[in-house]
C-alpha positions in Angstrom: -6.9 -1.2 -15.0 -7.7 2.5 -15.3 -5.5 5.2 -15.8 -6.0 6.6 -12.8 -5.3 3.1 -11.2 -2.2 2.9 -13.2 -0.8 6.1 -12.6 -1.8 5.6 -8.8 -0.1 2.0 -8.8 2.8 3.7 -10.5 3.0 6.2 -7.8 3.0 3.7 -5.4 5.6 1.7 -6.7 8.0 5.0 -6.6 7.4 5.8 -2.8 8.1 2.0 -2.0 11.3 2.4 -4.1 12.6 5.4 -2.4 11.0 5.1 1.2 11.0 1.2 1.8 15.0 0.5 2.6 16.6 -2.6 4.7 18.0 -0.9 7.7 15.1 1.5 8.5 11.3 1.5 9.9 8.6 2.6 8.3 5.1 1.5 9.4 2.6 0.9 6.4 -1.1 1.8 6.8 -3.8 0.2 4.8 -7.3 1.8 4.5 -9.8 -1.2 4.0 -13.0 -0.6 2.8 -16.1 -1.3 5.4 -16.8 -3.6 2.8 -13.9 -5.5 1.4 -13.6 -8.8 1.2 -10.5 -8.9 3.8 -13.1 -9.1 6.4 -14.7 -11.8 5.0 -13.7 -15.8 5.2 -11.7 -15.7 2.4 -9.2 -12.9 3.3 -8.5 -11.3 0.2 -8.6 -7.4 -0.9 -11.2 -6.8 -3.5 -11.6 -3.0 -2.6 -8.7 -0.3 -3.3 -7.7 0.8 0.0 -5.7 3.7 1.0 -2.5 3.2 1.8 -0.1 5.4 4.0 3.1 5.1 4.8 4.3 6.7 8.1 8.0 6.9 9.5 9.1 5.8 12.5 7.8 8.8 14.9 4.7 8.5 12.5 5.0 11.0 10.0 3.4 11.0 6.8 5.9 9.8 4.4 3.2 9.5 1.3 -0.5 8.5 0.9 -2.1 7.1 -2.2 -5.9 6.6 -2.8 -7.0 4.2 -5.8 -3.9 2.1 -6.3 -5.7 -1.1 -6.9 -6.5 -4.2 -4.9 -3.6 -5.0 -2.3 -1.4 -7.8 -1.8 0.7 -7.9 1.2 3.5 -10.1 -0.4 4.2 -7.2 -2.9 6.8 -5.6 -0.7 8.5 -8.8 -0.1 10.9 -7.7 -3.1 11.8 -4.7 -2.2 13.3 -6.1 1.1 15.6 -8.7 -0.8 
């Protein structure tokens, strides 16, 4: 991992912490590459998507460019 993946992971991780709350809506949007492997057979990132997170009237909350393959499931914590 780079440090520009790290610090962009990092980031990431902070605006999930203070955005991402049980109780209230925010819709998550995930850039895919043309490329990545999510469109494949297999179904698994191997690009580093954008991400943005929106509010419920979709407003930009945060967006963050290089954080790394993404896994879905990672937010599951959060929402314990």
């Amino acid at each position: 991992m780079t440090t520009s993946t790290r610090k962009a992971r990092r980031a990431w991780a902070a605006i999930v912490r203070k955005h991402i709350r049980p109780g209230h809506v925010v819709h998550l949007e995930v850039r895919h590459d043309d490329w990545c492997g999510i469109y494949t057979q297999e179904r698994t990132c191997n690009c580093s998507p954008d991400r943005v997170l929106k509010d419920d009237k979709g407003h930009v909350l945060a967006r963050v460019r290089g954080a790394g393959f993404y896994d879905p499931m990672e937010h599951l914590e959060v929402l314990k």
